[in-house]
C-alpha positions in Angstrom: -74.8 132.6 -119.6 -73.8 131.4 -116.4 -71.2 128.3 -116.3 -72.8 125.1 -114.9 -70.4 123.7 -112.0 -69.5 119.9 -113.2 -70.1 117.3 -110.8 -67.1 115.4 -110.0 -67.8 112.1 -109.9 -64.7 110.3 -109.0 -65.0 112.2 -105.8 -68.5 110.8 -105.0 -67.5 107.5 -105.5 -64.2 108.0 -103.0 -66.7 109.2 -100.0 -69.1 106.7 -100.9 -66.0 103.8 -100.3 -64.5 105.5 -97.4 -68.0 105.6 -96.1 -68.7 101.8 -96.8 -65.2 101.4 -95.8 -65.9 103.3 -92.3 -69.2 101.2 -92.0 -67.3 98.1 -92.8 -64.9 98.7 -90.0 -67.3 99.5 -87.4 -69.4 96.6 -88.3 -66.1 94.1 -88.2 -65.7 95.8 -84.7 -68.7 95.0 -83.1 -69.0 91.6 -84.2 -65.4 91.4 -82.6 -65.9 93.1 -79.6 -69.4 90.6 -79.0 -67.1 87.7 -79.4 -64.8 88.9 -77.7 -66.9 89.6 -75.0 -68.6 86.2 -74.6 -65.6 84.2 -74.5 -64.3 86.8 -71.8 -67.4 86.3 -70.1 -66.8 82.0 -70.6 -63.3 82.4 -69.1 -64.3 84.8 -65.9 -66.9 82.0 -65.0 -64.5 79.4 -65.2 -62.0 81.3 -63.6 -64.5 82.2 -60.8 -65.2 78.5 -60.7 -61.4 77.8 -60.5 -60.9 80.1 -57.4 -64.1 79.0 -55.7 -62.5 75.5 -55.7 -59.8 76.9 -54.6 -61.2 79.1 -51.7 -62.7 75.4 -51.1 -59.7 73.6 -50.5 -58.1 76.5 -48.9 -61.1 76.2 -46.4 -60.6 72.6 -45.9 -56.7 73.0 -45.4 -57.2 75.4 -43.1 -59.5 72.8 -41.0 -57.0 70.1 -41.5 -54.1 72.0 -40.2 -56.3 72.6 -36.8 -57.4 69.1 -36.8 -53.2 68.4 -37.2 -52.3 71.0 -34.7 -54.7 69.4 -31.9 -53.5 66.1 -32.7 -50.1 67.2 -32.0 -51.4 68.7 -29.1 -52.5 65.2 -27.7 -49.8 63.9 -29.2 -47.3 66.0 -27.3 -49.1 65.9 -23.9 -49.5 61.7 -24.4 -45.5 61.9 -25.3 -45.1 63.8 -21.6 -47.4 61.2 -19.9 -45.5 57.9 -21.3 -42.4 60.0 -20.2 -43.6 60.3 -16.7 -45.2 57.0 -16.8 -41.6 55.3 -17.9 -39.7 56.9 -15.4 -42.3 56.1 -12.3 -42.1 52.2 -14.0 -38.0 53.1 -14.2 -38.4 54.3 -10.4 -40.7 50.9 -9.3 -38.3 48.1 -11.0 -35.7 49.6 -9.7 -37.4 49.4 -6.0 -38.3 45.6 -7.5 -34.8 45.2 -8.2 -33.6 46.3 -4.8 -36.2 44.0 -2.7 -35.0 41.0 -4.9 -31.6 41.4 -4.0 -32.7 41.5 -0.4 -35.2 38.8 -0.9 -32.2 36.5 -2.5 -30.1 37.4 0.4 -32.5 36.3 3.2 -33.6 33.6 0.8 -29.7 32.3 0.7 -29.7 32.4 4.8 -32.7 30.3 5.0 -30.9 27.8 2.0 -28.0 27.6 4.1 -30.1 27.4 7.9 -32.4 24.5 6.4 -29.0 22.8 5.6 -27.8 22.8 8.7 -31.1 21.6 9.7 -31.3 19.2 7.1 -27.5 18.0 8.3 -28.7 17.7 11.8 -31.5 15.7 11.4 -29.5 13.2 9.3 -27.4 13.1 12.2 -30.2 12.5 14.3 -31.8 9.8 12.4 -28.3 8.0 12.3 -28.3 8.0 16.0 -31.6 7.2 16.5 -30.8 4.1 14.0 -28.0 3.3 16.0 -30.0 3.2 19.4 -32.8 1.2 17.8 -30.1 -1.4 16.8 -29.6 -1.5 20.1 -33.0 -2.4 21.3 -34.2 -6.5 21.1 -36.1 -7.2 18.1 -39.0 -8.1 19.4 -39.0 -4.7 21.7 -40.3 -1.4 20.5 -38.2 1.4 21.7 -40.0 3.5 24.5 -43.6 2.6 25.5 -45.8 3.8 23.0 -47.1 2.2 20.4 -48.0 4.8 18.0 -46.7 8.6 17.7 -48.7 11.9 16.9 -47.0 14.8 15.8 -48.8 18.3 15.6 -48.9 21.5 13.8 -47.9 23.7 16.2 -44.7 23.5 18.5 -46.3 24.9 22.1 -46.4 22.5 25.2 -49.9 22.1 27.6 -50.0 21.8 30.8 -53.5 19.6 30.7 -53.6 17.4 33.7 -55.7 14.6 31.8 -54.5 11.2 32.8 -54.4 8.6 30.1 -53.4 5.3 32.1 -55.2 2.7 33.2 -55.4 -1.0 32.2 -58.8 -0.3 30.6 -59.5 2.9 28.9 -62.8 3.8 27.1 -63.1 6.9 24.7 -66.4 8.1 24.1 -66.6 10.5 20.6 -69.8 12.7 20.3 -69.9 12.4 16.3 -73.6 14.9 16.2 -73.7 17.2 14.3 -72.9 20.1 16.4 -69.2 18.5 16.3 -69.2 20.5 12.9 -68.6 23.6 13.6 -68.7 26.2 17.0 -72.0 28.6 15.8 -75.6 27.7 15.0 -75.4 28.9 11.7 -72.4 26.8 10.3 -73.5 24.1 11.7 -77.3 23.9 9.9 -74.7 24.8 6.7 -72.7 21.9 7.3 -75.0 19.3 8.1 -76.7 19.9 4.5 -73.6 19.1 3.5 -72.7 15.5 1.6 -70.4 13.2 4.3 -66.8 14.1 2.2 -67.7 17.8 2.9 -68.7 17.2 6.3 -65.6 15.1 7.2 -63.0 18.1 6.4 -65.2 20.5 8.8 -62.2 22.2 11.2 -64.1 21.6 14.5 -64.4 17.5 13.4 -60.7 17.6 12.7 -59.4 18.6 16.0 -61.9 16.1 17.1 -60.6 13.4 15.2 -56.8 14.9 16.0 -57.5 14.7 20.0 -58.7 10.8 19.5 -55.6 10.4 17.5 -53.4 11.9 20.5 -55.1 9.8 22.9 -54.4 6.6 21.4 -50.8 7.5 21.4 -50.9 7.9 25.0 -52.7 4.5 25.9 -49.7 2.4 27.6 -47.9 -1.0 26.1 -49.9 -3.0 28.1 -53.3 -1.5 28.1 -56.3 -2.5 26.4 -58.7 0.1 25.0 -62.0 0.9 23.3 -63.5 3.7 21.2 -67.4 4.3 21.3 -68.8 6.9 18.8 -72.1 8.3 19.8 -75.0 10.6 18.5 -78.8 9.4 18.2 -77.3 5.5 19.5 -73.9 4.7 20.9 -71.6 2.2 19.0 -68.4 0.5 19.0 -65.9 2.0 16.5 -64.3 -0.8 15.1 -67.6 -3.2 13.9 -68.2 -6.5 16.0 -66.1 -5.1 18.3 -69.3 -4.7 21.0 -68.9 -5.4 24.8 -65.1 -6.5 23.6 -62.4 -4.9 24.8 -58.5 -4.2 22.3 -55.6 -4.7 22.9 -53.6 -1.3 23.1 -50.2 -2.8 22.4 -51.3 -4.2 18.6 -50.6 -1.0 16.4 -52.6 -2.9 13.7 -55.6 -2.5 16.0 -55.3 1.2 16.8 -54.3 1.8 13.3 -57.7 0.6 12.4 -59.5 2.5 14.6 -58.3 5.7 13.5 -59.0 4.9 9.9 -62.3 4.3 10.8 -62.5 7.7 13.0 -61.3 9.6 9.8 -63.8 8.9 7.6 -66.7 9.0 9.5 -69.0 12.2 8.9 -71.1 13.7 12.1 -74.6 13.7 11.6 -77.9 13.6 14.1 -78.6 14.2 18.3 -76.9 13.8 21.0 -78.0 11.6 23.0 -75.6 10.9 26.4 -77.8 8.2 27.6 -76.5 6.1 25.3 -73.3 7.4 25.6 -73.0 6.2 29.6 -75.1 3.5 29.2 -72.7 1.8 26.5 -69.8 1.8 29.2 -72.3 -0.9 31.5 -71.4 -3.2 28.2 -67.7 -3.9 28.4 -66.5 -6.0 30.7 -64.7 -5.9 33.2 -65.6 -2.0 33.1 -63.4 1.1 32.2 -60.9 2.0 34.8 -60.5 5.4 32.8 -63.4 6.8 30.3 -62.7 9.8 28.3 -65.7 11.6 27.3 -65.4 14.1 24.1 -68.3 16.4 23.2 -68.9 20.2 22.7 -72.4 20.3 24.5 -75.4 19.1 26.4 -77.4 16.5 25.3 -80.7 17.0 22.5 -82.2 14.0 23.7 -82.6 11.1 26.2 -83.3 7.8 25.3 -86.5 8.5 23.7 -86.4 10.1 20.7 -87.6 14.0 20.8 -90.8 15.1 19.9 -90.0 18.4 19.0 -87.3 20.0 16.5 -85.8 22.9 19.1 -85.0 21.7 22.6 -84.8 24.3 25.3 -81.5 24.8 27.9 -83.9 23.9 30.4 -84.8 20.4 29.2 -81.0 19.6 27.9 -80.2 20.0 31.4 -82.7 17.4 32.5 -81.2 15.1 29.3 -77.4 15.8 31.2 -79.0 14.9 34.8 -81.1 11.5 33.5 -77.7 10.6 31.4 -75.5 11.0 35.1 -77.9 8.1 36.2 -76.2 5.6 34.0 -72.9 6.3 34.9 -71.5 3.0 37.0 -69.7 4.2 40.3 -65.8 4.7 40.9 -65.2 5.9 37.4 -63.2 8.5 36.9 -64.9 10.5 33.8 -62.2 12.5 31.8 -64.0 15.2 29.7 -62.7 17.1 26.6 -65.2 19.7 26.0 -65.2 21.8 22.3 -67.6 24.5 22.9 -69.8 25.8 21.3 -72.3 28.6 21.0 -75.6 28.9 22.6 -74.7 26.5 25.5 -73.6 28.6 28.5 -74.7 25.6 31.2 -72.6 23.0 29.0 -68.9 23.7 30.8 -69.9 24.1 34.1 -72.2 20.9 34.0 -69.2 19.2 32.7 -66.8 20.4 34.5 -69.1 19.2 37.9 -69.4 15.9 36.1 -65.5 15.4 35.9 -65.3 16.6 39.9 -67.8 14.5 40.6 -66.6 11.1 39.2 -62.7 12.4 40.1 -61.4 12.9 36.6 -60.2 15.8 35.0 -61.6 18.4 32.7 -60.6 20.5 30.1 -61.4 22.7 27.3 -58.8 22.8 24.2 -57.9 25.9 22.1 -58.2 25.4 18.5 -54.7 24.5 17.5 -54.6 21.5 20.4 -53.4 19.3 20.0 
């Protein structure tokens, strides 16, 4: 008979472990490998986060660096600009500098020339001290009573005579004696009195009355008349009465009075003439100031405007007051709209053998 091959069975059982063995292994390696594999795939998306934040800030660093390099741009050209700016200041105190030396210099020379000036007119009033020592007590040196001194240091050649034993002033204080145009005028005259009174044409007026009265001799007498609507005495309760030129009180008075008087309302020369038929004896000298012919006669108007025409027939009814053989002096202050207003004047003063004459503006 045929032998029967013997199963080994201790060789079985060795491939069966290496088998399980082998299983085993490939098993642990896949479970491995899957862990491994998620926790790469954890740490790729947090890496991927990390350098997305990164690539973030990069981005933003990127834009702050322009935004830097810009403002360094400005920076640098405002830095150029102060530097220009400083030297041109540099340049222009220097140029200050330079004119305030100069400027000291002259102002030194003008120190030293008011000195002098100063010096001399010490010296002056000593002398003039010294001559009024000389003079009698009850004597005032020279032979006016008051003095006027002026802005201006030019001499005028008027030809208006201020002596006589009686002299009468006549003031126009209307109110065109505010100002030399229509237009400043109506402004004015809505004006309260303290306003009115500082108006430049009223001041020269008030200046040339102040002049006058200098002028009136030692042993003169005088009167002022103010007129407008009426004609009035100056000086109150002083009507028909004549003043005495040498009292200083007097004429200082007078001139108080002129100064704060404000012009307002017509002009009426009627009045104006007819008020020199009050004093008596009469003027041997009347001087007549106004800037105009006459708004009205003796009765009021009965309309607001009044034509050249019919002020020329006022001027002409006016002339009929006038008393003979007195010399009328006029001062005429212009004004606008009046052609026929100098040469009527200027016939009046030829006609009554005075004088006539039209000031500039910084007279007297």
């Amino acid at each position: 008979m045929a032998r029967r091959n013997r199963v080994n069975v201790f060789g079985l059982a060795f491939l069966d472990a290496m088998t399980c063995g082998l299983g085993a292994v490939i098993l642990l390696y896949m479970v491995i490998n899957a862990s491994t594999g998620l926790r790469t795939d954890r740490l790729s998306d947090d890496l991927r986060a990390e350098v997305e934040r990164l690539e973030v800030e990069v981005l933003e660093g990127y834009k702050t660096l322009v935004e830097l390099r810009n403002s360094k741009r400005e920076a640098d050209y405002e830095h150029l600009t102060a530097q220009g700016l400083s030297r041109r200041l540099i340049e222009i105190l220097e140029q200050i500098r330079l004119e305030l030396a100069t400027y000291e210099d002259a102002t030194l020379a003008q120190r030293e020339h008011l000195d002098k000036l100063q010096a001399d007119l010490k010296s002056l009033e000593e002398d003039a001290k010294r001559l009024a020592a000389s003079v009698p007590e009850e004597e005032t040196p020279g032979d006016k009573i008051r003095t006027f001194v002026g802005d201006g240091d030019r001499q005028y050649l008027t030809g208006l005579k201020v002596g006589g034993k009686r002299i009468l002033i006549l003031v126009d204080t209307s109110a065109s004696m505010l100002d030399e145009t229509i237009v400043n005028i109506i402004r004015f005259r809505n004006l309260p009195p303290e306003r009115r009174i500082r108006a430049e044409k009223w001041q020269q007026a008030v200046s040339t009355v102040d002049w006058l009265s200098t002028q009136f001799p030692r042993d003169s007498q005088f009167q002022i008349y103010t007129f407008a609507d009426n004609a009035a005495p100056l000086i109150d309760g002083t009507l028909g009465d004549w003043l005495d030129a040498g009292d200083r009180n007097v004429l200082e008075k007078a001139m108080s009075t002129l100064r704060v008087k404000a012009p307002e309302g017509g002009t009426s020369l009627h009045y104006a003439f007819s008020s020199i038929k009050t004093l008596r004896p009469r003027p041997d000298n009347v001087i007549l100031l106004a800037d105009g012919l006459p708004t009205r006669g003796a009765q009021p108007p009965k309309k607001r405007t009044v034509s050249g025409k019919e002020r020329m027939k006022h001027f002409e009814r006016a002339m009929r007051e006038l008393p003979d053989d007195v010399p009328i002096n006029v001062i005429l202050f212009p004004m606008e709209g009046d052609p026929l207003a100098a040469s009527a004047f200027w016939k009046l003063a030829m006609y009554t053998e005075g004088s006539f004459m039209s000031p500039a503006r910084d007279w007297p």
